[in-house]
N, C-alpha and C positions, 0 to 999 in steps of 0.2 A: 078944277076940283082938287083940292091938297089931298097926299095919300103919304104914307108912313109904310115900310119896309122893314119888316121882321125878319133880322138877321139870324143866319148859323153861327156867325162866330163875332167872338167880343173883340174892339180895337180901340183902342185906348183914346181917341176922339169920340166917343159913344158917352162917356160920363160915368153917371151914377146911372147906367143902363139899369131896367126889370129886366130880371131873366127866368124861365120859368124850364122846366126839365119837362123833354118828350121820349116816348118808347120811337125809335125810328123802325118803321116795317121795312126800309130798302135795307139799313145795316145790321139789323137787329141789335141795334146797342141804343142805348140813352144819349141822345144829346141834347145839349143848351139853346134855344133861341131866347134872343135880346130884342130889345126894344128901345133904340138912341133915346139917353137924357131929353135932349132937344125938342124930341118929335113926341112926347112924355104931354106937353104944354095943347102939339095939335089935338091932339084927342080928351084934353080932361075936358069935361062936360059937354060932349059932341052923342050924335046920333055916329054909329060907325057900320060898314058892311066891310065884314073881314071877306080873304079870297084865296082861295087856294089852288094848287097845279090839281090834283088826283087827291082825291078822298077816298081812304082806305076803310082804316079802322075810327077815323076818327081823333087821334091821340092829338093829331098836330092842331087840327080846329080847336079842342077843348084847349091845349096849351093857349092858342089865341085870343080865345075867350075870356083865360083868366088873365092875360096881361094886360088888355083892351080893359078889362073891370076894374084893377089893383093901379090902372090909367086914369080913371076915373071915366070912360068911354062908355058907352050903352051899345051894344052890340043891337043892331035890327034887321039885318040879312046878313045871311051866308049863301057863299057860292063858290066855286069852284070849273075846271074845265072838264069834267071826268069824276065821275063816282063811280066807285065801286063796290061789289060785295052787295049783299040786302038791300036792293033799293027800295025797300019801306024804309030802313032806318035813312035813308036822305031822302024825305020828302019835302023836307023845308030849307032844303041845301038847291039853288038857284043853277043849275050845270048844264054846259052845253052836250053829256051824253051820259050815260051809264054802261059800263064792262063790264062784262060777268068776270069771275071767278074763275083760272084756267090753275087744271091740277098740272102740276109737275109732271114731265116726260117721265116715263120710266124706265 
């Protein structure tokens, strides 16, 4: 099964990369994922299941969404190893567990 790798950082063999901006919850700063010129071709007019480490807020999925789209791709599952937070909001997110929410030591 061909898969495609949505990268953090742009290298100059990647092309005419899509790059679309995420809010990161590890750094709390904005950064870039790309999507290789090349791997551009796998996905136009494909069924695609995007996949993620931890599902947080959400930011990094929706970022994948819209590159997999502006790809020409059709997103039809998501899934992930680990969701967290409201798990009503990932009901349609495929995950091998759900974490709650732990407040910061004080």
């Amino acid at each position: 099964m061909p898969y495609v790798v949505l990268r953090k950082t742009y290298v100059s063999y990647m092309g005419e990369a899509l790059e679309t901006k995420v809010q990161s919850i590890t750094t709390g700063r904005p950064r870039t994922i790309y999507l290789d010129a090349k791997d551009r071709s796998l996905c136009a007019g494909k069924r695609v299941a995007i996949v993620d480490d931890v599902i947080s807020t959400g930011s990094t999925l929706q970022a994948m969404r819209d590159l997999m789209g502006r790809a020409g791709a059709r997103v039809v599952a998501e899934a992930a190893v680990f969701t967290e937070g409201d798990a009503s909001q990932w009901k349609d997110v495929v995950a091998l567990g759900h974490l709650p929410l732990m407040e910061p030591a004080k």
